[in-house]
N, C-alpha and C positions, 0 to 999 in steps of 0.2 A: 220238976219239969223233965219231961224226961226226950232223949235223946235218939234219934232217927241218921243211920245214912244209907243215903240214897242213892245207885250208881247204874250204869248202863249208858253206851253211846255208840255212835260209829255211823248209824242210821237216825232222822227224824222218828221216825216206828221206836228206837229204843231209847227217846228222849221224853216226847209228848206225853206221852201216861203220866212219869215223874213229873214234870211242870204241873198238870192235873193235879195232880193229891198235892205238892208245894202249900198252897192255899188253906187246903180244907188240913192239911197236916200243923199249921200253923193254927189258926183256932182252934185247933183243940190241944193246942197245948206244947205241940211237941217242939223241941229246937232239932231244924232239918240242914244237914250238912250232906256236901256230893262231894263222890269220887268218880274223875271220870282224866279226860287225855287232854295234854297239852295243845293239841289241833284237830282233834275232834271236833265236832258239830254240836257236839251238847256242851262246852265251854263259853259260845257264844249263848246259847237258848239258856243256860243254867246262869249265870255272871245277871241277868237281866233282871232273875228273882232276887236283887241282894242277899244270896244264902251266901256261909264259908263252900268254898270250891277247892277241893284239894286235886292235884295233878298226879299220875302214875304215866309207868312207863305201861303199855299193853303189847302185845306182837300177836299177832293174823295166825289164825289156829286152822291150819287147813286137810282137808281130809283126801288130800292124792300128795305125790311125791312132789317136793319142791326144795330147790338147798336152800331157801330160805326161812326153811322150818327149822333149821339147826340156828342161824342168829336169833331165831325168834323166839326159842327155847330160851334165852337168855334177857329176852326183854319181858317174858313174862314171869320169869324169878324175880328178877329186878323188881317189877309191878305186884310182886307178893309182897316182897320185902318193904315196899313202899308202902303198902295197905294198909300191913301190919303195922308201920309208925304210926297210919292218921287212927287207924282205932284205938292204939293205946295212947291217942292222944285226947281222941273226941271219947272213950270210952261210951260207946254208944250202947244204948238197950236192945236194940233191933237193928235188921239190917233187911234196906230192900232192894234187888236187883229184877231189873229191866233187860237185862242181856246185853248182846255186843260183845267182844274179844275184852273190852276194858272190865268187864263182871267177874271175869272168874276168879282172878288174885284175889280180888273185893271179898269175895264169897270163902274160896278156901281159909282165907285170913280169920275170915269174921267165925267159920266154924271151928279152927286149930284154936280161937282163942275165946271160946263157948260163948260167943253171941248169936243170939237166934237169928236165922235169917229164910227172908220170906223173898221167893223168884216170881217171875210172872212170865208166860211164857203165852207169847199173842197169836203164835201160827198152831195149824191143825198140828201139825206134825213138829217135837222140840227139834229147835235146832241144834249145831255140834256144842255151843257155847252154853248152853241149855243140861244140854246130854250128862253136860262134864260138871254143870251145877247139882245138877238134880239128888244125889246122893249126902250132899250136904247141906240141904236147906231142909224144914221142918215144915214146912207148906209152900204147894205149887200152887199157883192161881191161873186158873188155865181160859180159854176165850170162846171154845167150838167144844159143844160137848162132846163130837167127836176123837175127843184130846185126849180124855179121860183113859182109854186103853192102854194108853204108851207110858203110862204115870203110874209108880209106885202106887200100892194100896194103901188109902188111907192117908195118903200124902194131898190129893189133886182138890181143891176147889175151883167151882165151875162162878166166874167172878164177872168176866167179861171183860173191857180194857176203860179205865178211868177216864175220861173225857174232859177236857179242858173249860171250864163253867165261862169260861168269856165266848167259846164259840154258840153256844145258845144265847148270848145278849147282842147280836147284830143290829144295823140299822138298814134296811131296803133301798132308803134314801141316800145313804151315804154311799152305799153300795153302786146306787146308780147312778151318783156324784162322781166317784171313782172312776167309772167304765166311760162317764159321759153320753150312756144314750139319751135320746130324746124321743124314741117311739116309746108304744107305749106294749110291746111285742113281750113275748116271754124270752127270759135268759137260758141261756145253755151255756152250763160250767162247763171248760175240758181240763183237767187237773193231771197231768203226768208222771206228778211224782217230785220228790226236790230234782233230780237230775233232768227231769221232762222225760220224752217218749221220741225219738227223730219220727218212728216211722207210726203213732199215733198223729204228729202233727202235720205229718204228710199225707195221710188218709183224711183228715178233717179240713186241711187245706186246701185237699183238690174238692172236695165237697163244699165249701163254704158257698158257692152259689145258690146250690140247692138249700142248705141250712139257711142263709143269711134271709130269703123270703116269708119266712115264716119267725124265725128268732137273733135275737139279741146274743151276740156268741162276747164270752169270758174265757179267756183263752190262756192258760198259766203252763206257757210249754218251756220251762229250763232253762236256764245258765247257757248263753250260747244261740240260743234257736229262736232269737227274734227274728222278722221279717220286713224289715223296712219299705216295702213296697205294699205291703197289704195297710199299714196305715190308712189309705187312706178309704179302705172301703166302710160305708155307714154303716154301725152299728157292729162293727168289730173291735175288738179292744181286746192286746196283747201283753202279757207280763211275764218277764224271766223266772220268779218270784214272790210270793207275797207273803207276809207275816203276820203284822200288827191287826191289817185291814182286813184279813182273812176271814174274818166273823161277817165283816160287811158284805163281802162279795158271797158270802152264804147264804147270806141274807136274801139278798137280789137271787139266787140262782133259783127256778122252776125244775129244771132236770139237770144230773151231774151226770157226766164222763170221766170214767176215773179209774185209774191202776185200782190194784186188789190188795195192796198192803190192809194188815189188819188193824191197825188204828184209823184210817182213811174210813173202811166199811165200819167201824162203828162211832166214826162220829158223822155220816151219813144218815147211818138209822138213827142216831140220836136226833139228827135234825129234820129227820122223815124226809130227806129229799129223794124221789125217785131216781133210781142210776141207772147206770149202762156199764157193766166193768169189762177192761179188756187186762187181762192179768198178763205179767210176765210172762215171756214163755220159758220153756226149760233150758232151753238155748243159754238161757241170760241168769238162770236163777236155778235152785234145787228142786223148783214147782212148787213152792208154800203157797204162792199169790195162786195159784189155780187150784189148790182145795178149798183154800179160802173162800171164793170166786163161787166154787161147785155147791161147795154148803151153805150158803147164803140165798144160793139161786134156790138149792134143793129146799130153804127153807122158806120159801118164796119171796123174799125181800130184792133181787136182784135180778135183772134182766144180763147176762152175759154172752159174752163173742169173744174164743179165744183169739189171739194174737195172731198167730197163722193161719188164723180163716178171715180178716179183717178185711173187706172191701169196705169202697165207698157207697154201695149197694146193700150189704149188710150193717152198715153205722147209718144210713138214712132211713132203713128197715127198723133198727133198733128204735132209735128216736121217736119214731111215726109210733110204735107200740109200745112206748113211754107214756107217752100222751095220751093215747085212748087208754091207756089203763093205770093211770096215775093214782085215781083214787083208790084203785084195790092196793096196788102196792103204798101207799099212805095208812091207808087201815088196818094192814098187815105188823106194819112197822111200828104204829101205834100200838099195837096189841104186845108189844115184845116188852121185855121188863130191861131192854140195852140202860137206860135212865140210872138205873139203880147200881150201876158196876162202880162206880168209883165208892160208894158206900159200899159195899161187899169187900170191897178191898179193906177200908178200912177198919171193917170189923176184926179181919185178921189180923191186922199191926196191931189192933187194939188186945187181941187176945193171946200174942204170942209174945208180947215183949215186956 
């Protein structure tokens, strides 16, 4: 049998892939152990797969001046040091890393101590955690063929991001169990992101008059930004959250509203649901979610409005041109080979370790 570890966390985006392959990695054979942070995000999502779960220390790799880049110098030694115990302990054949600040130790570990290891790198452009892998792993798996240029020669495979196999088995029913409507109207996902969006949920909220006459709104806006007074309008239904049920309310959704993270847009195109993306803006981020956003649009898959051009006049403009053009953008999506990434992936574990 041979031996798999698995690592990347800090974000959902650098967890999800890894849960993804968990499954399809285990029937074929392989025993899958994770390296990832004691209160990270991927501790809770990974602990669920009953895999071994090993803990490192990581520290925040940042690229302008901060004095806390000198303590953290020290937590990411620390987080080598630690690697290096769980590989000579799980002595693993392969190693795959998802990125996040928790990857690197993972990574330089796995190479000082010649175990091949395979990265996956989901934004157009690597990120610094990326950057600092990329010279030591033996294949990149990259997501935007645009990617390809930043990537050593010879190194870059164009893979796509692995897809969770329970979000394509939803139920519409349960879906609509969940939300409680009773029309028989179409749904409108608005998905923010795990953190939510304030000021997407504040452009969709001062809208919902206009939205709510035409559709059934599912509304997954963050930790925080419930509204207790919109309860009780018909056909609206609000959640901080969702996990488990996540596939159901996919299920149920007609058109989605959604951040521009890049596991988000391809498990969209996976489930052909028409979208509307309002990406980060740079304000908040490095601008990955807006290449992202740009390439997907340029590829025709997505209709988008950046963030600081957001009215409630351009998200009820979007919507309205969702709808009349639903089916091109379905047939589009259809046509795309997004399906087959998590195989592509694992052609490589299969071929490098």
């Amino acid at each position: 049998m041979k031996k798999i570890i698995l690592t990347g966390g800090g974000t959902s985006g650098h967890v999800t892939p890894n849960v993804a392959l968990i499954p399809v990695l285990k029937r074929e054979g392989f025993e899958v152990h994770y390296i990832g942070t004691k209160t990270g995000i991927e501790k809770g999502l990974i602990e669920k797969e009953g895999i071994p779960y090993y803990c490192i220390n990581a520290g925040k790799l940042r690229r302008y001046f901060d004095f806390k880049n000198l303590t953290d110098i020290f937590r990411v030694l620390d987080g080598f040091r630690q690697a290096m115990s769980v590989i000579r302990k799980v002595r693993p054949d392969i190693i795959f890393s998802k990125g996040g600040f928790v990857s690197c130790p993972v990574v330089w570990a796995g190479w000082l101590m010649r175990v091949p290891v395979v990265i996956h790198e989901s934004d157009m452009t690597p990120g610094l955690t990326n950057k600092l892998s990329i010279p030591f792993a033996k294949k990149i798996c990259y997501t935007f063929p645009e990617t390809r240029k930043n990537l050593p020669e010879g190194k870059g495979v164009l893979t796509g991001i692995p897809i969770r196999e329970e979000l394509l088995k939803g139920s519409k029913e349960v879906g609509t169990s969940i939300c409680g409507f009773s029309s028989n109207k179409p749904v409108l996902l608005i998905v923010g992101g795990s953190q939510g969006s304030e000021y997407i949920n504040s452009i969709v909220r001062k809208s919902l008059s206009a939205i709510l006459k035409e559709y059934n709104v599912c509304h997954l806006c963050g930790k925080g930004n419930l509204k207790a007074e919109l309860d009780i309008l018909e056909g609206y239904k609000q959640f901080e959250y969702i996990n488990e049920e996540l596939k159901d309310i996919f299920a149920v959704a007609d058109i989605v509203i959604s951040r521009a993270g890049a596991t988000t847009l391809f498990e969209l195109i996976a489930l052909k649901k028409p979208h509307l993306l309002i990406p980060l803006s740079k304000k908040a981020s490095r601008g990955d979610q807006i290449l992202n956003a740009l390439s997907f649009e340029n590829q025709g898959f997505s209709y988008v409005v950046m963030e600081e051009e957001l009215t409630e006049e351009k998200l009820l403009k979007g919507i309205k041109s969702l709808k009349e053009n639903s089916s091109d953008y379905i047939k589009i999506m259809k046509q795309s080979e997004i399906g087959a990434s998590t195989e592509k992936v694992m052609k490589i574990l299969r071929e490098e370790s």
